[in-house]
RODO-2510 file (C-alpha; in nm, 4 decimals, decimal comma):
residues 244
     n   res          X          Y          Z
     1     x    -8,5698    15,6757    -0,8777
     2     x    -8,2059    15,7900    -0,8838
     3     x    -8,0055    15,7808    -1,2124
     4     x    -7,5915    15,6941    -1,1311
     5     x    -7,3125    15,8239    -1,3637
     6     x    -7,0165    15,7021    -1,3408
     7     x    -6,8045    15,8839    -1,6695
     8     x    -6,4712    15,6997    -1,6896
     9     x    -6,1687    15,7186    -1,9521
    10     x    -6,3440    15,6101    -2,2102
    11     x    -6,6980    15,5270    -2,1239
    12     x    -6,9946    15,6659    -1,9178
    13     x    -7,1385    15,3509    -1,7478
    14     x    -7,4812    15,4222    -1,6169
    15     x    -7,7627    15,2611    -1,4121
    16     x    -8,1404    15,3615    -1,2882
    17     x    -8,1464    15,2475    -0,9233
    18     x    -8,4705    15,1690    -0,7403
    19     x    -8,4134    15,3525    -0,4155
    20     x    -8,6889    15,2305    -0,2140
    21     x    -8,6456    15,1461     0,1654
    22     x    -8,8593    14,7946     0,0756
    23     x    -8,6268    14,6029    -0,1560
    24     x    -8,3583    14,8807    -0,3700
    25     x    -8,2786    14,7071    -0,6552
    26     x    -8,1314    14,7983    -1,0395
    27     x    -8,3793    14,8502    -1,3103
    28     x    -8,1235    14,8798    -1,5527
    29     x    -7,7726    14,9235    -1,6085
    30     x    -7,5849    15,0378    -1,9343
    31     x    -7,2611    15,2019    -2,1126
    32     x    -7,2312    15,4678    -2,3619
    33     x    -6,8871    15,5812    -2,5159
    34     x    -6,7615    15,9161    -2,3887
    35     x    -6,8541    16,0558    -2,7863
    36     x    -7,1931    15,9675    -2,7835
    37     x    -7,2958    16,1038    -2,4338
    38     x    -7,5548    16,3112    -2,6000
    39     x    -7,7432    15,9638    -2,6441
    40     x    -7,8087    15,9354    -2,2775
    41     x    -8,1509    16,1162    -2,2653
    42     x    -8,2451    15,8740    -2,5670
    43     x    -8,1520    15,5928    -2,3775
    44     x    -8,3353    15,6072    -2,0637
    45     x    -8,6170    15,7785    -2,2257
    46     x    -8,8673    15,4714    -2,1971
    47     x    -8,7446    15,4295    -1,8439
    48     x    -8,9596    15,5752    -1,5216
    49     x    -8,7932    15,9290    -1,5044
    50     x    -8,5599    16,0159    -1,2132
    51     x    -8,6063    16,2052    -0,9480
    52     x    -8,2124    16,2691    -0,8587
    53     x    -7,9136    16,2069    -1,0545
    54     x    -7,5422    16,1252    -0,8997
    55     x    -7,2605    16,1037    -1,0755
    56     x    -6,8692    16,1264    -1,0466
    57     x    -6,6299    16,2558    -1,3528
    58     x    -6,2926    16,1675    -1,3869
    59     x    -6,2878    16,2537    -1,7941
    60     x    -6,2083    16,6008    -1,8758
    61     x    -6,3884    16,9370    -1,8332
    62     x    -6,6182    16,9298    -2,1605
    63     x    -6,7578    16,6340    -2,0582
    64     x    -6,8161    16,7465    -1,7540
    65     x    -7,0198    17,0264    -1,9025
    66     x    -7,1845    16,7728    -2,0913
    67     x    -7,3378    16,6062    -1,8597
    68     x    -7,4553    16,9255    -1,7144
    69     x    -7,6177    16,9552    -2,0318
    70     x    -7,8000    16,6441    -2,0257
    71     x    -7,9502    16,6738    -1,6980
    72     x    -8,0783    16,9953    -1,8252
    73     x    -8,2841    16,8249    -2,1289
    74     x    -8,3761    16,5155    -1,8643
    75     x    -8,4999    16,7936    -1,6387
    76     x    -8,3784    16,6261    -1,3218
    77     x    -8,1023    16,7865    -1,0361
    78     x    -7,7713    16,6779    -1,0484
    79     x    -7,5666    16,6259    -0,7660
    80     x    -7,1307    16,5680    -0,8078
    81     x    -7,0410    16,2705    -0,6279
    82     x    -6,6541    16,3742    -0,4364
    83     x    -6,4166    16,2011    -0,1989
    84     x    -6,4659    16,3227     0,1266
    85     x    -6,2980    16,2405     0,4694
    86     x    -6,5843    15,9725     0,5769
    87     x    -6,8743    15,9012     0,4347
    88     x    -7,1243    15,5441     0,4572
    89     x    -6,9418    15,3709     0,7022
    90     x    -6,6330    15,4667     0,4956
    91     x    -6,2588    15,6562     0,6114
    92     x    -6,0150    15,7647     0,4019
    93     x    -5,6874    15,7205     0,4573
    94     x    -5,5607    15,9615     0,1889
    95     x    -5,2730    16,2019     0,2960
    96     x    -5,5470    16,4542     0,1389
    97     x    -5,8942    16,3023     0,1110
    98     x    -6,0247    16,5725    -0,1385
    99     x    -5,7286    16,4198    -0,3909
   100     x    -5,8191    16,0796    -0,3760
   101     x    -6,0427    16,0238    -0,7375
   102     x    -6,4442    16,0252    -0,7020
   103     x    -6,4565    15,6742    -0,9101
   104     x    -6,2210    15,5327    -0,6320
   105     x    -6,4089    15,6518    -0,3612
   106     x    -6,7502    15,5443    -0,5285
   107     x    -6,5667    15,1915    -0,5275
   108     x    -6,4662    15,1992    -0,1919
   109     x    -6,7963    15,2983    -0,1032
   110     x    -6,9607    15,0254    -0,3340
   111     x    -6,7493    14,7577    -0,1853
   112     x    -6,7674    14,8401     0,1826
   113     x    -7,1658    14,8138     0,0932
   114     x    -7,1075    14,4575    -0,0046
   115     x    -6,8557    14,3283     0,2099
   116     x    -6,7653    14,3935     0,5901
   117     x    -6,4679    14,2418     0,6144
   118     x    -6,1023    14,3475     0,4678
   119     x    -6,1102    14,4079     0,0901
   120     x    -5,9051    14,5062    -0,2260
   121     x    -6,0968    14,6979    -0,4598
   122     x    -6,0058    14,6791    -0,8244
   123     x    -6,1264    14,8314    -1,0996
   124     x    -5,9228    14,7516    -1,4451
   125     x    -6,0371    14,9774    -1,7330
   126     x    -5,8202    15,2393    -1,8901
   127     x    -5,6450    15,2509    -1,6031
   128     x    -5,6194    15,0085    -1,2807
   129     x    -5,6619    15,0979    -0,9706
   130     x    -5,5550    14,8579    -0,6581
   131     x    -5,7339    14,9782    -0,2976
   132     x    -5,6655    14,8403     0,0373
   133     x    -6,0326    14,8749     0,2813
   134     x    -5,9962    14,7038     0,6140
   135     x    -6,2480    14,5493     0,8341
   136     x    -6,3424    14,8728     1,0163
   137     x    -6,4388    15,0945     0,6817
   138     x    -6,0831    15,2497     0,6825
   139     x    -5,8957    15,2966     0,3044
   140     x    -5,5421    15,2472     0,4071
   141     x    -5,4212    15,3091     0,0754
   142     x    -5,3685    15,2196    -0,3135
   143     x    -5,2033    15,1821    -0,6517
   144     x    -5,2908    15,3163    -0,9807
   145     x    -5,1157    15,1531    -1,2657
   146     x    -5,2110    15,1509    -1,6563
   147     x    -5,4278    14,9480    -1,7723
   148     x    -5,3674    14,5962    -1,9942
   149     x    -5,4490    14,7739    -2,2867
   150     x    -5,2446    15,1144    -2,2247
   151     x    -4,9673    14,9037    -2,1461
   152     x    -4,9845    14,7474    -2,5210
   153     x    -5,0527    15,0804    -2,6504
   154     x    -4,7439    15,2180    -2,4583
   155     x    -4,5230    14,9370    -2,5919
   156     x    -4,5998    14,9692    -2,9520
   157     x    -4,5863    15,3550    -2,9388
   158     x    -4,2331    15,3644    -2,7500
   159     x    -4,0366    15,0826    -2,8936
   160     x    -3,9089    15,0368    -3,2391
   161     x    -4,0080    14,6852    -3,3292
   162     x    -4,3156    14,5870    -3,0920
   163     x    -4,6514    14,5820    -3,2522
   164     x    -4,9706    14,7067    -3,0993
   165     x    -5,0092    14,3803    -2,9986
   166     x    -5,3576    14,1445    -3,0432
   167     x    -5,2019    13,8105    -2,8935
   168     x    -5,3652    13,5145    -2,6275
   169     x    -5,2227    13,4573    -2,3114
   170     x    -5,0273    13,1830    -2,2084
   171     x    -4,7710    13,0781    -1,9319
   172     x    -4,4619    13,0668    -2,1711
   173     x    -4,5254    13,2229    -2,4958
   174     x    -4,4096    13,1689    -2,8289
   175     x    -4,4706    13,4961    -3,0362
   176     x    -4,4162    13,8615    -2,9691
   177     x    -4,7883    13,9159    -2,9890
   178     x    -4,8812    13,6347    -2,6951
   179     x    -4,5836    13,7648    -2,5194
   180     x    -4,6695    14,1333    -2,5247
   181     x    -5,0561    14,0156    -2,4095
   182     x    -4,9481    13,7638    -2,1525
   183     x    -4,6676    13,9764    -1,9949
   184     x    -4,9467    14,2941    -1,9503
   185     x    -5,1571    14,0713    -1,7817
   186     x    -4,9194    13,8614    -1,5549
   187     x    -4,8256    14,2046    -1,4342
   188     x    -5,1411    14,3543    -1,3736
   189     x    -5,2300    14,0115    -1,2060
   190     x    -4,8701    14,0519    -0,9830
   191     x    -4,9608    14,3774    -0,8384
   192     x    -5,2996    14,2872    -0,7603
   193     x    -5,1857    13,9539    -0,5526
   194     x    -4,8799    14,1755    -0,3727
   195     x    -5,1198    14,4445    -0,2573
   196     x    -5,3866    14,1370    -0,1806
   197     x    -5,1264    13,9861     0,0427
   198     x    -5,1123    14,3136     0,2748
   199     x    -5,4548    14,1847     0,3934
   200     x    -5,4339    13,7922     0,3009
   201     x    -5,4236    13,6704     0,7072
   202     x    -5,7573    13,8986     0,7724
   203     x    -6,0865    13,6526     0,8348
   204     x    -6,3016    13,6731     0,5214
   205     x    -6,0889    13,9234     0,3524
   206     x    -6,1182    13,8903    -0,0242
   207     x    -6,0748    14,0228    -0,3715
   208     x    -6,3568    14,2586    -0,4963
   209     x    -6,2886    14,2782    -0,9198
   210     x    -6,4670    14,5465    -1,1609
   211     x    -6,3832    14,6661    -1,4700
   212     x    -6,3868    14,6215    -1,8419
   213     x    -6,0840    14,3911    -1,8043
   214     x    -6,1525    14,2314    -1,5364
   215     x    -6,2583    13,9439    -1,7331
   216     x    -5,9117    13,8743    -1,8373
   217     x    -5,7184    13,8988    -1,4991
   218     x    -5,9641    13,7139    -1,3195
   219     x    -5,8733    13,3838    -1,3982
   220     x    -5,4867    13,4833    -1,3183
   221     x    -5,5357    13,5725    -0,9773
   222     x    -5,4941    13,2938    -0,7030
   223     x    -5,6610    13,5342    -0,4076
   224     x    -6,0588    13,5338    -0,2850
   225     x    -6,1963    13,6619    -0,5365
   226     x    -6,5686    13,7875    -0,6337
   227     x    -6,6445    13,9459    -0,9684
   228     x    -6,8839    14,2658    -0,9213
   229     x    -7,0221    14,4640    -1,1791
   230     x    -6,9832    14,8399    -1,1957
   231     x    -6,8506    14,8689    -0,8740
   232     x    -6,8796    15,2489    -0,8584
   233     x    -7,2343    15,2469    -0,9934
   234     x    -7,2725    15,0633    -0,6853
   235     x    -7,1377    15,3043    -0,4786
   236     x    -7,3004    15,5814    -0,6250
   237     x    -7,6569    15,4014    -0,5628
   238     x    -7,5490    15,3875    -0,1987
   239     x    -7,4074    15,7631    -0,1609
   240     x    -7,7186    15,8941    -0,3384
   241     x    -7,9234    15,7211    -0,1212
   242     x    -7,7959    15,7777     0,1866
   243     x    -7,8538    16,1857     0,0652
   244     x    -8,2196    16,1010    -0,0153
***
């Protein structure tokens, strides 16, 4: 039984993964805000206990250290998931591999696990990230841009007049608050479909979308596209089991 933690911006999504050669499969999956990390033993308590735990960290130091702490009271070894050079059928691409983030590589990973041919791999939480994988494994590159939500955030904290806005979207809005919604979105949607078009000619190439947001893009985006959940939880089930 392998535990995967992947500990984001603002939540630590986790999952207990059935890593048997027969039929691997999720038991469970679940999401705990980054204060209430202390929960996690309480939440998998009723659960079969692990034997390994994997996890990547792109949050800050202390909660680094606090999920060293937890693994502690769940008794169980922890391994640090990294971006490497190669790794399950995988190549990065990065100028420096080691600089590339762990969540991105878990994605990468994740994705390359559920599709063989050319991908973009997009994760929209607190931040989105927009990664081109071609059809032999190799990550030829990505974007990071903020998040729908940041970019309201930013707009209401640097401008004079602009509210933190709580609009809908639509294709020509009416009101500050559906135009400060609609515009974050169109653009995240834009940069997804420019960097989709790099690979758009490749047989079966297509659109792989996780996130907390990717609910709301989705329907923008006129590309292949499949939905997948926790896309580095994925990833991590498939680098901690290839370590097994």
């Amino acid at each position: 039984m392998l535990l995967c933690l992947d500990c984001g911006n603002s939540r630590l999504k986790w999952g207990m993964f059935a890593d048997t050669a027969q039929q691997p499969h999720w038991l469970i999956q679940g999401a705990l805000p980054l204060a209430d990390i202390d929960q996690l033993p309480h939440a998998i308590a009723t659960l079969p206990h692990p034997e390994r735990m994997i996890a990547c960290n792109v949050a800050s130091n202390e909660v680094h250290m606090l999920l060293e702490k937890n693994a502690g009271i769940i008794d169980v070894p922890l391994v640090w998931s990294k971006s490497c050079a190669a790794q399950c059928g995988v190549t990065n691409g990065y100028d420096q591999p080691g600089q590339l983030g762990a969540d991105r590589w878990a994605a990468l990973i994740g994705a390359r696990q559920m599709h063989s041919g050319a991908c973009l791999v997009v994760n929209a939480g607190t931040a989105t990230t927009v990664d081109v994988l071609d059809a032999s494994g190799f990550f030829r590159g990505g974007i990071i841009l903020p998040g729908i939500d940041l970019m309201r955030i930013s707009l209401a904290q640097h401008t004079a007049r602009l509210p933190l806005a709580d609009g809908e979207f639509h294709a020509l809005p009416r009101n500050t608050q559906d135009a400060i919604d609609s515009g974050c979105r169109l653009a995240t949607a834009g940069a997804i479909e420019r960097m989709f078009a790099q690979i758009a000619g490749e047989t079966d190439a297509v659109c792989l979308l996780s996130g907390g947001a990717a609910e709301c893009i989705a329907t923008l985006l006129d590309i292949p596209l499949r939905r997948i959940d926790n896309l580095v939880l994925e990833g991590l089930a498939r680098i901690g089991s290839s370590t097994n």
